[in-house]
C-alpha positions as CSV (number, residue, x, y, z in Angstrom):
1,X,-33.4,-31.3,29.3
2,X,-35.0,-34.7,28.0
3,X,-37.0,-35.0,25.6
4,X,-40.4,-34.5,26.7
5,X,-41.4,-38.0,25.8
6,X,-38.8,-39.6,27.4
7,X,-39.4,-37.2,30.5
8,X,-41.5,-40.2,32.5
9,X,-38.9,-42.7,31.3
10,X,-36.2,-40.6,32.8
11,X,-37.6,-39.9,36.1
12,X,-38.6,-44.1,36.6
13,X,-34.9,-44.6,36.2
14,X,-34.3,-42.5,38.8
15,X,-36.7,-43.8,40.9
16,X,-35.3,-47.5,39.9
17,X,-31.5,-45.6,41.2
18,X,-32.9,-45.0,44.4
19,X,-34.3,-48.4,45.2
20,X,-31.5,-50.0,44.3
21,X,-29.5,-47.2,46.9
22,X,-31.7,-48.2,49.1
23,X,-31.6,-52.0,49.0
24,X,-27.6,-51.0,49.2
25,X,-28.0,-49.6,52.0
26,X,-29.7,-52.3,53.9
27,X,-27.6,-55.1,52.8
28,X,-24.4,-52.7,55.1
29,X,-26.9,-52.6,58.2
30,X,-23.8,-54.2,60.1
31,X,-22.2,-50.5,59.7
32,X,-19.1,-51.1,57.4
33,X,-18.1,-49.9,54.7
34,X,-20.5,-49.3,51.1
35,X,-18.3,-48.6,48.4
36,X,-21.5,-49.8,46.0
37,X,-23.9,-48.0,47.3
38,X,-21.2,-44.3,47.1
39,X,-20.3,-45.2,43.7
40,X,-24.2,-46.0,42.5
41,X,-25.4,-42.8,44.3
42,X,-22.5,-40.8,42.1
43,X,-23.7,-42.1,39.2
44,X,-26.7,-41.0,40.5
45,X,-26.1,-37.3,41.7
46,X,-26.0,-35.9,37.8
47,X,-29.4,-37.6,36.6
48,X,-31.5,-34.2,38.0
49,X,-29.6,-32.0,36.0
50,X,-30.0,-33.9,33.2
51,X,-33.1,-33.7,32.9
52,X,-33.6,-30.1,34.3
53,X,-31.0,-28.3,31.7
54,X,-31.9,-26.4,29.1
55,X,-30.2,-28.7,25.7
56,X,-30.9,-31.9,25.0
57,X,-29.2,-34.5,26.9
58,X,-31.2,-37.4,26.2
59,X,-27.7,-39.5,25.6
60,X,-25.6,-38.2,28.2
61,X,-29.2,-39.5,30.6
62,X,-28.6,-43.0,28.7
63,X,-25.1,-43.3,29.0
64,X,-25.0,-42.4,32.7
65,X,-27.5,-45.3,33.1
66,X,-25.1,-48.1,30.9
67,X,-22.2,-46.9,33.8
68,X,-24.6,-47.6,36.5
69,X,-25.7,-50.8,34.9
70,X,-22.1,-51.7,33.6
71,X,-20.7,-50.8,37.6
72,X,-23.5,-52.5,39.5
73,X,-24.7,-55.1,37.2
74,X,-28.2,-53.6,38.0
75,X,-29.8,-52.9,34.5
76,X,-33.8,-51.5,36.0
77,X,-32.7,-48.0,35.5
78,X,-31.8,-48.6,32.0
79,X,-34.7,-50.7,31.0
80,X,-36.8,-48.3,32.8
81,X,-35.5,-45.8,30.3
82,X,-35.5,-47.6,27.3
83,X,-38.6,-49.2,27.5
84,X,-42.0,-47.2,27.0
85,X,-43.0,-49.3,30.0
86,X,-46.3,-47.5,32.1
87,X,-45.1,-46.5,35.5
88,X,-47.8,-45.6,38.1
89,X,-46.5,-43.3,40.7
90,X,-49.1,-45.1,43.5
91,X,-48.0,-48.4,42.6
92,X,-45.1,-50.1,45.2
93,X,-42.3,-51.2,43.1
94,X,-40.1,-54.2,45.1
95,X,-36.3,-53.8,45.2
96,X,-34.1,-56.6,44.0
C-alpha cells in the first residue's frame, strides 16, 4: 500500500509513466527497435502493486520512480510524487 495521502500522488506518477510510454512510442513510429520505451514500461509494471499491497511501500514507490528518472532522464513521475501538486483527472496533461 501507500500511504493514503500520498495515494493521489502515486497514481499521477503513474499516469506521468504512461505519457512518457506513450510519447516513446511515437518517437519509434518508423518500426525499430525501443529499448527506452521496454526498459521505462519495466520500471513501470511494479508501480500497481505498490500501491495495491497490503504494507507500506511508500519508499520502494519512490525509489522505483528515481530509477525511472535516473534511466530516462524524465523526472514528472517523481515530481508528481513528491510534490503535493493538485491533479485533475479531466484536465489533458501534454507529454514532453
Amino acid at each position: 500500500m501507500i500511504r493514503q495521502e500520498r495515494v493521489n500522488n502515486a497514481l499521477y506518477a503513474i499516469h506521468q509513466v504512461l505519457i512518457r510510454a506513450r510519447w516513446l512510442a511515437y518517437q519509434d513510429m518508423a518500426g525499430g527497435k525501443n529499448t527506452a520505451l521496454a526498459d521505462l514500461l519495466d520500471s513501470a509494471e511494479l508501480l500497481p502493486a505498490l500501491i495495491a499491497g497490503q504494507e507500506d511501500n511508500t519508499e520502494v514507490f519512490r525509489r522505483q520512480l528515481e530509477g525511472i528518472a535516473a534511466k530516462s532522464g524524465y523526472v514528472a513521475p517523481l515530481e508528481a510524487f513528491d510534490f503535493n501538486i493538485p491533479f485533475n483527472w479531466g484536465r489533458v496533461v501534454p507529454g514532453p
